[in-house]
FIKEDO-883177 format. One record per atom (N, C-alpha, C): atom name; x, y, z. Coordinates in steps of 0.2 Angstrom, whole numbers, plus 5000, padded with zeros to 4 digits. Example, Ala and Ser with C-alpha at 12.3 -4.5 7.8 and 13.67 -1.06 7.14 Angstrom:
N:5066:4972:5039
CA:5062:4978:5039
C:5066:4984:5039
N:5064:4989:5035
CA:5068:4995:5036
C:5064:5000:5039
This chain:
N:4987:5123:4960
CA:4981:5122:4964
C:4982:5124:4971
N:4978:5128:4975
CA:4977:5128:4979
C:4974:5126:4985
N:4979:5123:4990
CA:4976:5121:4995
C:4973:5123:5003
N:4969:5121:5005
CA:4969:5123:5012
C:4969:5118:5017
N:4972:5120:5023
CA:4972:5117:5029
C:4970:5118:5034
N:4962:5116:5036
CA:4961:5120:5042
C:4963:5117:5051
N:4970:5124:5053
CA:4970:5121:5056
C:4968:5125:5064
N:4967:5123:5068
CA:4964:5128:5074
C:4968:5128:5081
N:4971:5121:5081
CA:4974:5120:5087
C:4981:5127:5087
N:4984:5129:5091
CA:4989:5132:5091
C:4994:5131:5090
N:4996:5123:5094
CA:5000:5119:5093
C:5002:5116:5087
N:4997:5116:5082
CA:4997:5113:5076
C:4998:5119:5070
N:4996:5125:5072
CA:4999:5132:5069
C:5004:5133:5071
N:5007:5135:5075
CA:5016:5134:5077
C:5018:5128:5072
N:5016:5123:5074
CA:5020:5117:5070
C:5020:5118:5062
N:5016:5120:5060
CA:5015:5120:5052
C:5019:5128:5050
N:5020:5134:5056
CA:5025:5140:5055
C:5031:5137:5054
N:5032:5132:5060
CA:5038:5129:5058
C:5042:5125:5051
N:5038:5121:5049
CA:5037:5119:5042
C:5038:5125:5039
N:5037:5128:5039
CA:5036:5134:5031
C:5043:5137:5032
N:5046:5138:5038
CA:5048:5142:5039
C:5057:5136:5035
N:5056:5131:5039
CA:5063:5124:5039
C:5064:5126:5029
N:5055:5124:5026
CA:5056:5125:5018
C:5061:5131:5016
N:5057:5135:5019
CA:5059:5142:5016
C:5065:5143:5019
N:5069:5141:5022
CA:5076:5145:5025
C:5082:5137:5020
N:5078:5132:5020
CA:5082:5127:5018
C:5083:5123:5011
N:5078:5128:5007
CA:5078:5125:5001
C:5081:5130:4996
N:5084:5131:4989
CA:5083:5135:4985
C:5078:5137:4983
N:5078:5145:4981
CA:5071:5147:4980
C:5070:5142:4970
N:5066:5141:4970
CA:5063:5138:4964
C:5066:5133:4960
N:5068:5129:4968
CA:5070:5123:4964
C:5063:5119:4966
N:5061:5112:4963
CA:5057:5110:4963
C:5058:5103:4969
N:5056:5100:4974
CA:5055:5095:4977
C:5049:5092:4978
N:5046:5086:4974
CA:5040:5086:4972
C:5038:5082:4977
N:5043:5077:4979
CA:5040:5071:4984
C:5043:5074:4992
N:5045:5080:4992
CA:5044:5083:4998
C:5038:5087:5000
N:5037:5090:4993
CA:5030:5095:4994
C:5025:5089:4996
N:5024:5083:4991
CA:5018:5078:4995
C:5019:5077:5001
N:5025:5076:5004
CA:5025:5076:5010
C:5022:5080:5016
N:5024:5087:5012
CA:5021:5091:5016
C:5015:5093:5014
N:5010:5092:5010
CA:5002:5090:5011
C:5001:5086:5014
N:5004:5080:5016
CA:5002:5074:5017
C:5003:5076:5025
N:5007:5077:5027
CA:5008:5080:5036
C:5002:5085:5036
N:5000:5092:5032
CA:4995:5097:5034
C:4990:5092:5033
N:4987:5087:5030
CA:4983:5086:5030
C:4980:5080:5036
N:4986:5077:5036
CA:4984:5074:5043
C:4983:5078:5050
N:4987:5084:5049
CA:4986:5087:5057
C:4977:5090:5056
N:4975:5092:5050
CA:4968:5095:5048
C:4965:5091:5050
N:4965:5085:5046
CA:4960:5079:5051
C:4960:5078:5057
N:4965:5077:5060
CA:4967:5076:5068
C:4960:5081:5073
N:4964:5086:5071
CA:4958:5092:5072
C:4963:5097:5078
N:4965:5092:5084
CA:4969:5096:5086
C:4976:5090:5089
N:4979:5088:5084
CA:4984:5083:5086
C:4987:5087:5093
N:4989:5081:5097
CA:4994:5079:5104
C:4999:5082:5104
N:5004:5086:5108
CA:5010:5087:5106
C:5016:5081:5103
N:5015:5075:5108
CA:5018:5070:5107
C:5016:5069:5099
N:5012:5067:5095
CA:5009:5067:5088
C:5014:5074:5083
N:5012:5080:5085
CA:5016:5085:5083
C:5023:5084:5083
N:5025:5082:5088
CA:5035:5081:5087
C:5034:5075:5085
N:5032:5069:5084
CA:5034:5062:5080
C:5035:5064:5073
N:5029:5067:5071
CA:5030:5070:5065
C:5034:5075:5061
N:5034:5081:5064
CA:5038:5082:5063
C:5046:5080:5064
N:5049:5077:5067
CA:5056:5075:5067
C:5056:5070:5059
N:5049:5066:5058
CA:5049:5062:5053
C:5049:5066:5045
N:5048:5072:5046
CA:5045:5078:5040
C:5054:5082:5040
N:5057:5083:5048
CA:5063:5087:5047
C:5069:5080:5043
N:5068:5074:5047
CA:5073:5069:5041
C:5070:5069:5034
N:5066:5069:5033
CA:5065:5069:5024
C:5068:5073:5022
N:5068:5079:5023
CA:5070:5086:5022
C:5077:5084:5021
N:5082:5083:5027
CA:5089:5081:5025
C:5089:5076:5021
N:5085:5071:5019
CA:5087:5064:5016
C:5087:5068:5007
N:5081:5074:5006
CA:5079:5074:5001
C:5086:5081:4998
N:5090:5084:5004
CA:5094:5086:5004
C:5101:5085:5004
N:5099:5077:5003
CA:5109:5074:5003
C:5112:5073:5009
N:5110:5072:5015
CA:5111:5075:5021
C:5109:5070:5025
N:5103:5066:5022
CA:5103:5058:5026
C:5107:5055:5032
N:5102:5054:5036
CA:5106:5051:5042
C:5105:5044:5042
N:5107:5041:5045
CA:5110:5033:5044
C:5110:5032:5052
N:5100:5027:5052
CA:5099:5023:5058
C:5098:5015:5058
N:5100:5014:5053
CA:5102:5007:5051
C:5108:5000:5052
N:5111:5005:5056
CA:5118:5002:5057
C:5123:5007:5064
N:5127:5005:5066
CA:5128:5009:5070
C:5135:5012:5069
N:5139:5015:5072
CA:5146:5020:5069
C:5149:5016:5068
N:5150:5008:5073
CA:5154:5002:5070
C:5154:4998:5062
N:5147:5002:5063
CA:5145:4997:5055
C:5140:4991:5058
N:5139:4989:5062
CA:5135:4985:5064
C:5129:4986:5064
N:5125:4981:5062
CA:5117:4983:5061
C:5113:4983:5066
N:5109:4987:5067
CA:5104:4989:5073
C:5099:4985:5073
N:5097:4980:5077
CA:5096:4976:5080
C:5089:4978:5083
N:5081:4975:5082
CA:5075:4976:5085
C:5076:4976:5094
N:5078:4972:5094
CA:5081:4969:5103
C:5084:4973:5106
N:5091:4978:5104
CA:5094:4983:5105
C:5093:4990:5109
N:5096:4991:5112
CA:5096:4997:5113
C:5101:5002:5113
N:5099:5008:5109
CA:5104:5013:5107
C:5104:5020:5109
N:5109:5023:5108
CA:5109:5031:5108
C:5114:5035:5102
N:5108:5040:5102
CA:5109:5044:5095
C:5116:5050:5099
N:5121:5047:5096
CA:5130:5054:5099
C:5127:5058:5091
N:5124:5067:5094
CA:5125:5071:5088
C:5131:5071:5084
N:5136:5068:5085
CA:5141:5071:5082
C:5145:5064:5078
N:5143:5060:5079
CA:5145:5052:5078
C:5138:5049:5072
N:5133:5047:5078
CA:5125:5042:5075
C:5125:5037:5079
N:5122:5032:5078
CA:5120:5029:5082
C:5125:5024:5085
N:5124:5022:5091
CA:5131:5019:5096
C:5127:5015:5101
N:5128:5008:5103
CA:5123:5003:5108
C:5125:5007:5115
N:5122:5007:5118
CA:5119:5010:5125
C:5126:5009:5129
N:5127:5015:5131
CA:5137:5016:5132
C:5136:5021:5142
N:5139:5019:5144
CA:5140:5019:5153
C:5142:5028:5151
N:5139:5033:5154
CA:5142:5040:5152
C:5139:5044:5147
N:5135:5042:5142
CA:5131:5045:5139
C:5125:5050:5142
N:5122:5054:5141
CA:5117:5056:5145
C:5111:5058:5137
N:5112:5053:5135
CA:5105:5055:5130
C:5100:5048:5131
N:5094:5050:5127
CA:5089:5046:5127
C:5092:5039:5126
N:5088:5032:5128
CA:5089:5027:5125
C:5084:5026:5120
N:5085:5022:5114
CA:5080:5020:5110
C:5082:5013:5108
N:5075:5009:5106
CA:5075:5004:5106
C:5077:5002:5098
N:5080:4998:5096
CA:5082:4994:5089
C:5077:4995:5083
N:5069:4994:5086
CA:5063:4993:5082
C:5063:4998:5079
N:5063:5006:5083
CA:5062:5011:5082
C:5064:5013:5074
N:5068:5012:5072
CA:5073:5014:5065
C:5069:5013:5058
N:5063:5004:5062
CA:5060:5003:5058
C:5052:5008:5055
N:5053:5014:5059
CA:5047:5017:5058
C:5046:5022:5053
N:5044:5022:5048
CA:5046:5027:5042
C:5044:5033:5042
């Protein structure tokens, strides 16, 4: 079946290139990912609706569409707990070490801080 998504913003076309493109460079050609492809209707169709979704809206999203992607890939990152093995905590605050995962808010670090809750967002 064929779908459409209309979308006009520019921002919202760059984001949906980018999508096509994450698919097409990261998946085998003609293997099947059925609850990634919903996914990926389910994200153009929300940006359609929107009409011309916020940048902020376009990256929450996306970052939410590129972790599916490694989860559905084997490749799942783990925000649920921190490097110690300790569990991430609503109240908390943390920072994501690329090369580590998640670490409680450490004197020297120069990344974002993010709160506990956040992990909870699906």
């Amino acid at each position: 079946t064929q779908r459409q998504f209309p979308l006009t913003a520019p921002t919202a076309l760059r984001a949906a290139l980018y999508v096509n493109e994450l698919l097409l460079r990261l998946l085998p050609e003609r293997d099947p990912h059925p609850e990634l492809f919903d996914r990926y209707v389910d994200l153009l169709t929300g940006w359609a609706r929107t009409g011309a979704p916020s940048v902020d809206t376009l990256a929450c999203s996306l970052r939410r569409y590129e972790v599916a992607v490694l989860d559905d890939l084997g490749y799942g990152l783990v925000f649920d707990e921190t490097i110690d093995g300790d569990p991430v905590l609503p109240g908390g605050n943390y920072q994501v070490d690329p090369e580590q995962g998640v670490v409680p808010v450490r004197r020297g670090l120069d990344w974002p801080v993010v709160g506990g809750e956040a992990h909870h967002v699906p």
